[in-house]
Every structure is written in structure tokens, then in C-alpha cells.
C-alpha positions, 0 to 999 in steps of 0.5 A: 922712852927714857935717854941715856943721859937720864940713866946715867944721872941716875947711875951717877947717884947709885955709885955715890950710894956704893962708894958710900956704903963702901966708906961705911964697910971699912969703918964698920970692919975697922972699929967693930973687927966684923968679917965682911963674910960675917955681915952678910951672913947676918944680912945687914943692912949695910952689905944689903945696901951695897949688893943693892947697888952694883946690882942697881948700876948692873940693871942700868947698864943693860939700858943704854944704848950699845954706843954708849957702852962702846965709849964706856969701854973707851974710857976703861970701863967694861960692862960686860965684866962688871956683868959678870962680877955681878952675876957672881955675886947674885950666885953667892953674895959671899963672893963680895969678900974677893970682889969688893976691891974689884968693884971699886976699881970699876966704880972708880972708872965709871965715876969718872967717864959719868962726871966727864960724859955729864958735863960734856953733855951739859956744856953741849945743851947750853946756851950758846952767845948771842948770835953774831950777825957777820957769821955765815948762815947765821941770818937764815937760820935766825929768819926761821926763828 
């Protein structure tokens, strides 16, 4: 069984790959004056990368635990919309040309609830100082170690 905290390093990583690619689109349609309707039509290989990364961060999204999605929508992020973006998409991936700033905006969201929720999850497991002898209970527990 895999943790959430695994899938959403992994999460972490595909949105960096969206942002990456999305970098990658605005220079390509600045500089080469290419459609973004055009690239899809030819399948490249940089619009390729892009679908495969919402649809990746969609795929994951169905892996964490409700209570996860829960605090994700806290935060701002809606995972059922972003479903529903996506299946637009898988329908017709020339939909990406309306959806493209949306996607950012939501990755944008998701971006910052991984970094928040990681590091809270790390500053959690670390290690803590040495044990101070005077706190209540403390000696207990140090006898069962």
C-alpha cells in the first residue's frame, strides 16, 4: 500500500513537469507564432508532455484518501473540478486552448498546498531534541526504549 505523502511527492514532481512544459508552450508560441491548436494537431511532442501531465496529476488524485482531498479543497484546490477539466481534455484535447490558464491557476493552488503540506510532514517526522528529563512522562516512555 502506498501513503499519501508518497503520491504527493510524486504529484510535486508532475506539476513541475506541467509548469515546465507550460514555459516551454509560451516561448514556442511567442517565437515560432505556432497556435496551440496547431501543435496539437500535429501531436507534438511538447503538448504531448503537457496532457500527459494533467492527466498523470488526475490519475493520482484518485489515489489519496478523502481526507487529503478534503484539506486539498481547504486550501483552494478542487479535485473534482480538476476532473472534470481533465475529462474535457481526454474528450477533445483541443479544449487545452480554453483550459490552458485554468490549469494553471489550479496547478498553481496544488503547488502551494504540496510545498506547505511536505514540509509540514517533514518538520512532523523529524527528529526531535534530546529528551528533557524534568518533562512529565518522559521517563516512562524513555524506560520502554
Amino acid at each position: 500500500m502506498i501513503r499519501n505523502i508518497d503520491i504527493l511527492y510524486t504529484m510535486q514532481d508532475r506539476v513541475r513537469k506541467f509548469k515546465f512544459y507550460v514555459e516551454e508552450l509560451s516561448i514556442v508560441t511567442d517565437v515560432e507564432e505556432t497556435e496551440i491548436s496547431t501543435l496539437v494537431k500535429n501531436g507534438d511532442d511538447l503538448m504531448i508532455g503537457l496532457l500527459n501531465s494533467i492527466n498523470d496529476v488526475d490519475k493520482f488524485l484518485d489515489s489519496l484518501t478523502e481526507d487529503i482531498k478534503d484539506t486539498m479543497l481547504s486550501a483552494g484546490f478542487d479535485s473534482d473540478d480538476f476532473k472534470v477539466w481533465n475529462a474535457a481534455l481526454i474528450l477533445n484535447p483541443l479544449n487545452i486552448e480554453g483550459l490552458l490558464e485554468t490549469f494553471e491557476g489550479a496547478m498553481d493552488t496544488l503547488e502551494l498546498y504540496l510545498i506547505e503540506t511536505i514540509k509540514g510532514y517533514r518538520i512532523l517526522t523529524q527528529l526531535a531534541y534530546d529528551m528533557n528529563p524534568r518533562l512529565p512522562g518522559l521517563n516512562k516512555q524513555a524506560e520502554k526504549n
